[in-house]
ROZAMI-533218 format. One record per residue (C-alpha): residue in three letters; x, y, z. Coordinates in pm, whole numbers, padded with zeros to 5 digits, always signed. Layout:
% residues N
ALAXYZ;...
END
This chain:
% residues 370
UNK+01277+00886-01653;UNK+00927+00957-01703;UNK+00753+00937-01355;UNK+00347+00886-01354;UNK+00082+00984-01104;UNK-00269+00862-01174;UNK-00543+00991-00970;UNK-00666+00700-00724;UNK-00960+00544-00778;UNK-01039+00316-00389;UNK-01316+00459-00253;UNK-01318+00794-00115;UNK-00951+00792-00115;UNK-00861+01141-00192;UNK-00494+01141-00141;UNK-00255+01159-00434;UNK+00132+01012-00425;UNK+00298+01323-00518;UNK+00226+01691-00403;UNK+00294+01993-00679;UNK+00640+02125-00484;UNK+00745+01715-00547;UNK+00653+01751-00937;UNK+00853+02039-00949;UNK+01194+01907-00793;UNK+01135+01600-01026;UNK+01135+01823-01297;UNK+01458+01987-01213;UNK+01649+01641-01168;UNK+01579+01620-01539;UNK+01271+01376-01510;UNK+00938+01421-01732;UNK+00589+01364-01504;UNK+00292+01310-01595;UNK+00010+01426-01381;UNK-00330+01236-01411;UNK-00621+01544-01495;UNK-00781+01601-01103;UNK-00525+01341-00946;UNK-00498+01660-00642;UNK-00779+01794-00581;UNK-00884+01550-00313;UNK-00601+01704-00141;UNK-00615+02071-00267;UNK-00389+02086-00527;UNK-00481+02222-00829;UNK-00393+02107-01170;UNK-00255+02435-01270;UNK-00028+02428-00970;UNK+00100+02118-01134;UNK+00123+02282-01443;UNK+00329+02507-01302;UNK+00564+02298-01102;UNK+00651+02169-01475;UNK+00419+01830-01474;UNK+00215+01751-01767;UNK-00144+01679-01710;UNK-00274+01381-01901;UNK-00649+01285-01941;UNK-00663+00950-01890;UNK-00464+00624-01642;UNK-00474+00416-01964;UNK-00197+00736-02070;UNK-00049+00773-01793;UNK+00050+00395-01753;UNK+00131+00343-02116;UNK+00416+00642-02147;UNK+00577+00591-01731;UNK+00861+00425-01687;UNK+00755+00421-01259;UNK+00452+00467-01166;UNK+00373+00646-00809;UNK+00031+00543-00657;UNK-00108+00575-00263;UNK-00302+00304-00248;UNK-00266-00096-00428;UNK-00360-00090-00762;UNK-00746-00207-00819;UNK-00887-00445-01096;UNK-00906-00188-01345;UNK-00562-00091-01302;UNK-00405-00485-01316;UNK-00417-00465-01680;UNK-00272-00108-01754;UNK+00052-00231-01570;UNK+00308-00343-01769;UNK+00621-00603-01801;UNK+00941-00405-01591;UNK+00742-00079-01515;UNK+00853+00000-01136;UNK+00525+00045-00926;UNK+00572+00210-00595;UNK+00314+00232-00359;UNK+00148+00069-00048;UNK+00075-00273-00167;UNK-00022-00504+00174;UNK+00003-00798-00063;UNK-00060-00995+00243;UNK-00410-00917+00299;UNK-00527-01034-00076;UNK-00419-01311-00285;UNK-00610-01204-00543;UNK-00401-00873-00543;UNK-00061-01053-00481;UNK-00098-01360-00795;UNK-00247-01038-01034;UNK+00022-00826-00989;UNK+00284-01145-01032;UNK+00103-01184-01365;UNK+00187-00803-01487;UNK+00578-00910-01417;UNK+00646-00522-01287;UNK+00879-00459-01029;UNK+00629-00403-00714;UNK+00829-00165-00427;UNK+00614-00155-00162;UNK+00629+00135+00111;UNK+00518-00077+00397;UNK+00805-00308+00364;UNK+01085-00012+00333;UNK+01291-00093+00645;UNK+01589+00210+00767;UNK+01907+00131+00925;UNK+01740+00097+01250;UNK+01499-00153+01131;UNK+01190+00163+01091;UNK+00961+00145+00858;UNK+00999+00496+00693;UNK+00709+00507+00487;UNK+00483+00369+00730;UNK+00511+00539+00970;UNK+00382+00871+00899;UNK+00031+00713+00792;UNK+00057+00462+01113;UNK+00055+00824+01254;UNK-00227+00929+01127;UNK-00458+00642+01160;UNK-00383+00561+01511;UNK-00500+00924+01613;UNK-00818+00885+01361;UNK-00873+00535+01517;UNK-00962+00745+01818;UNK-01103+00977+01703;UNK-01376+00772+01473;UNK-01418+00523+01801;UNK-01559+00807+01965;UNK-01753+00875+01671;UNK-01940+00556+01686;UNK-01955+00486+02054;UNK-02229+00745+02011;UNK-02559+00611+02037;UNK-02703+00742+01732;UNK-02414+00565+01549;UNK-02501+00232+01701;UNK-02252+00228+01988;UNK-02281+00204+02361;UNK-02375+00588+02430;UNK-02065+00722+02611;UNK-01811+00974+02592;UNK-01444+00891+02603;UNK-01322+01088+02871;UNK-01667+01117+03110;UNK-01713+01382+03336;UNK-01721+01552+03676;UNK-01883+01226+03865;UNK-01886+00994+03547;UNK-01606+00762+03510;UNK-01444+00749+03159;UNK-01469+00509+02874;UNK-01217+00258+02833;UNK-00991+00242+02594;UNK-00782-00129+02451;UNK-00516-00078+02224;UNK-00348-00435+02085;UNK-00032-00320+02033;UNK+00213-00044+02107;UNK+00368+00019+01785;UNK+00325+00366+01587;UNK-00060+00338+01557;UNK-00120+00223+01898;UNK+00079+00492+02055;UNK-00079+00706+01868;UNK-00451+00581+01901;UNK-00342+00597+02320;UNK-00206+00900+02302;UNK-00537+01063+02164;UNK-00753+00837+02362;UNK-00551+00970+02705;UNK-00570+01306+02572;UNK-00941+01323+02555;UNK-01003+01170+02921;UNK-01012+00805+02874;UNK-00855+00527+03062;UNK-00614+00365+02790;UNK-00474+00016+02833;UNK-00203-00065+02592;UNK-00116-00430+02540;UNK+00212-00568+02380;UNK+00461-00843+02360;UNK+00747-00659+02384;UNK+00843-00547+02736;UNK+01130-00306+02645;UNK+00831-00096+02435;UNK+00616-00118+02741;UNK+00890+00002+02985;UNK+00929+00265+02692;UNK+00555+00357+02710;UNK+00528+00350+03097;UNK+00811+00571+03084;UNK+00626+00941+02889;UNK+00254+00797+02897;UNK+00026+01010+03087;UNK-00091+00871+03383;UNK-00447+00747+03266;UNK-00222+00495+03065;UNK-00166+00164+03176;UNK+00084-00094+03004;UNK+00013-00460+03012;UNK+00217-00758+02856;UNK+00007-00896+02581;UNK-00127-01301+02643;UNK-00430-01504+02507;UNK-00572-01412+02948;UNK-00447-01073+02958;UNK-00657-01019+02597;UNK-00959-01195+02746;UNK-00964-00999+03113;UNK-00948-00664+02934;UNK-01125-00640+02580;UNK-01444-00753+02874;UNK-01340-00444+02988;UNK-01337-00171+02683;UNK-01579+00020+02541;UNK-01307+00084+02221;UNK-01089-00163+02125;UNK-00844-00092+01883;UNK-00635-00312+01707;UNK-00256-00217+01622;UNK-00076-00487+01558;UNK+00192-00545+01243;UNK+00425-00769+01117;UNK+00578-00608+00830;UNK+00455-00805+00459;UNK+00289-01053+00649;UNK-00049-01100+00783;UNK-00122-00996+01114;UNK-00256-01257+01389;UNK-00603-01334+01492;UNK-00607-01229+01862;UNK-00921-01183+01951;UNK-01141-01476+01792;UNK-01472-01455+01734;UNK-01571-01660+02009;UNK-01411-01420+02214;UNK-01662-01128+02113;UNK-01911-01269+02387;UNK-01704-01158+02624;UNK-01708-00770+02524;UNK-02004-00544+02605;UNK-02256-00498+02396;UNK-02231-00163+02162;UNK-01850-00174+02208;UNK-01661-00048+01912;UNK-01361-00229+01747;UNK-01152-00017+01495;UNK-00888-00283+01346;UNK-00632-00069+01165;UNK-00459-00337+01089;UNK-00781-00469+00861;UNK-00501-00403+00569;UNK-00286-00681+00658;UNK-00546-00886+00737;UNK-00654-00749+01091;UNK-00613-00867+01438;UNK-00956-00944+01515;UNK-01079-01231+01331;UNK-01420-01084+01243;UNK-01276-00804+01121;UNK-01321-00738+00695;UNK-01200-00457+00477;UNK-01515-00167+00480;UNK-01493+00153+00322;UNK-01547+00535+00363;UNK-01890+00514+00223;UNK-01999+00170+00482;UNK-01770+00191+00711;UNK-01909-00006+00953;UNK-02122-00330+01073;UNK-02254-00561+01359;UNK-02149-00903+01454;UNK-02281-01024+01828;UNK-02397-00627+01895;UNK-02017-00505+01866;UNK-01948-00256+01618;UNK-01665-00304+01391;UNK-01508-00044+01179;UNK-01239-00195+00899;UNK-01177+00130+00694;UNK-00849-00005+00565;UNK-00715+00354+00393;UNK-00844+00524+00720;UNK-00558+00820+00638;UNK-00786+00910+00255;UNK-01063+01120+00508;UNK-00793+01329+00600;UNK-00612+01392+00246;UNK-00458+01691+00310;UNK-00270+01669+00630;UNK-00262+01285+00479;UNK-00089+01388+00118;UNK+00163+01625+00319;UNK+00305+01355+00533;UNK+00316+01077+00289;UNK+00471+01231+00013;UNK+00740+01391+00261;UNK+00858+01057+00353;UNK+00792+00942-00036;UNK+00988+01168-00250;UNK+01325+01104-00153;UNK+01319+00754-00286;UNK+01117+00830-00572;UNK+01383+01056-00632;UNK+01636+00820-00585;UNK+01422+00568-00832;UNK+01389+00812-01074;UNK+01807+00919-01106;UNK+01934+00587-01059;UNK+01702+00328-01148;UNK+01518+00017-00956;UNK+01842-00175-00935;UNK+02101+00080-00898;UNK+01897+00268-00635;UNK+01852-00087-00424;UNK+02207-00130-00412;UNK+02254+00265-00272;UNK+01928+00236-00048;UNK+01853-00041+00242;UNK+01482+00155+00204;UNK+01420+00014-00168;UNK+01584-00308-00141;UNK+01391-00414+00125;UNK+01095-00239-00026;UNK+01105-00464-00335;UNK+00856-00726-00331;UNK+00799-00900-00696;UNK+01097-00844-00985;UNK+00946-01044-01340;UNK+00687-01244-01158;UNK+00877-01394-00905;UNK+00791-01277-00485;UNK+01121-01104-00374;UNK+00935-01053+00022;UNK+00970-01376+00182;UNK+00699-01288+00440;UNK+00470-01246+00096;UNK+00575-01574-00028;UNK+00509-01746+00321;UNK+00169-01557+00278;UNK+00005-01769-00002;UNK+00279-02081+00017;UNK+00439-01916-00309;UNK+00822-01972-00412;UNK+01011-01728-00289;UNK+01351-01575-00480;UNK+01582-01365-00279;UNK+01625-01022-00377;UNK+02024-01083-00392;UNK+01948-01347-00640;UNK+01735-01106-00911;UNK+01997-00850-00866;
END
């Protein structure tokens, strides 16, 4: 198979969908790639290290998506892109077809087969490929709240974790998934007082049970999200339902009660987000005002951080595109839960019913393409 990496194009995304050491194992299951000229060196990697891992390094996306037979991408594919993609060509990526219709009825059009990594569900119900970027932005989610609770950045003037005689900021976290663990676990870490709201009360009892004591668990209801986003200085918003759109919990309306030169960071802005003010930013403007509270909707939050970024996405990555590669779309979603859940649109039909439900499209069961 011939297996193409362009070089992303979002802005300031800087992470690329396969690392050199991947190009090189590729290469040794017998599959051509084709390496877009720069594509790495966002993340470090030059394109003689490709060169070298066996890749061939192509000039140009409008090659690179003419000769590939699968095409491996980090982020959703952008206008420019819509029209390179062709009729059967696998795309696999992170596609959040939820958040944009526009994105969702474009790619239909192309007829590709669309695998997205943030539907990829395990044996135990995980999502694989999320994960390891849910990772990453939760701790970032922190770490740029702090950033802009500063007051030169437009927030509220106070440091996360206080000090000697100074209580500490507090810290909301709307869910207790992956990224809100992980966006508590930093927020704890640096001093704050963290309260972590969620549905589920086995995950809470989980939480209570290895969260540091300046963590506090709280079932998650339209009061209980009232009584404390009054309280936080940070609110962070963590909340996922996997290919669908995430639900407005905190309205706008409800922004009156929050004090003014709070900070909202809404990493789940690429679904959609969990705040309804929230909208997409980017690296560049990553923030704005509405009612005196800051909100920051960098949607590819993980691109600031390419390298560590690059490492742990294409870990979790390569073993499917592996798979894809050897066996083919339909072969390898027979052998892997992973891809056949990951499969969203085969020939222009929505294989993700929570896609479908999305945009009130029809919906064909994977079972039924195959």
């Amino acid at each position: 198979m011939i297996v193409g990496v362009p070089k992303e194009i979002k802005s300031a995304e800087n992470r690329v969908a396969l690392q050199p050491s991947g190009a090189e194992l590729l290469v040794n299951d017998g599959h051509t790639v084709l390496v877009e000229k720069n594509s790495g060196a966002g993340s470090g990697f030059s394109d003689e290290s490709y060169k070298e891992a066996g890749a061939k390094i192509i000039d140009s996306p409008q090659e690179i998506f003419a000769q590939a037979d699968m095409i491996i991408k980090v982020k959703e594919p952008l206008k420019p892109e819509y029209p390179l993609i062709r009729k059967d060509q696998v795309i696999f990526t992170y596609f959040h077809f939820a958040s944009s219709e526009e994105l969702t009825r474009a790619i239909l059009e192309t007829r590709c087969v669309a695998i997205a990594y943030e539907t990829m569900l395990d044996m135990n119900n995980q999502l694989p490929l999320l994960i390891p970027m849910s990772e990453v932005a939760g701790r970032m989610a922190t770490q740029q709240g702090a950033k802009y609770l500063e007051k030169r950045m437009g927030g509220r003037g106070i440091l996360l974790g206080g000090v000697p005689g100074v209580e500490p900021a507090e810290v909301v976290v709307l869910g207790g998934g992956i990224v809100g663990t992980n966006a508590a676990k930093m927020a704890a870490g640096l001093g704050a007082h963290v309260t972590i709201l969620d549905m589920n009360l086995n995950r809470l009892r989980e939480l209570d049970d290895f969260m540091p004591k300046n963590v506090t668990t709280v079932a998650s209801n339209p009061e209980n999200i009232r009584k404390y986003i009054a309280m936080a200085d940070l609110l962070v918003g963590a909340v996922l339902i996997p290919g669908a759109k995430a639900p407005k919990l905190v309205t706008r309306d409800m922004l009156k009660l929050m004090k003014k030169g709070a900070v909202i960071v809404d990493v789940s802005v690429d679904q959609g987000g969990c705040i309804e003010t929230i909208k997409p930013t980017t690296h560049d403007e990553p923030v704005y005002e509405v009612d005196e509270i800051l909100h920051y909707g960098v949607a590819n939050m993980p691109g600031a951080v390419p390298l560590t970024s690059t490492k742990a996405l294409t870990n979790a990555t390569l073993p499917f595109a592996r798979m894809l590669a050897k066996y083919g779309w339909k072969k390898a979603s027979v052998l892997s839960k992973e891809i056949l859940t990951g499969i969203n649109m085969i020939d222009g039909k929505v294989t993700c019913k929570a896609v479908a439900e999305a945009f009130d499209l029809p919906y064909s069961p994977i079972e039924e393409a195959l």
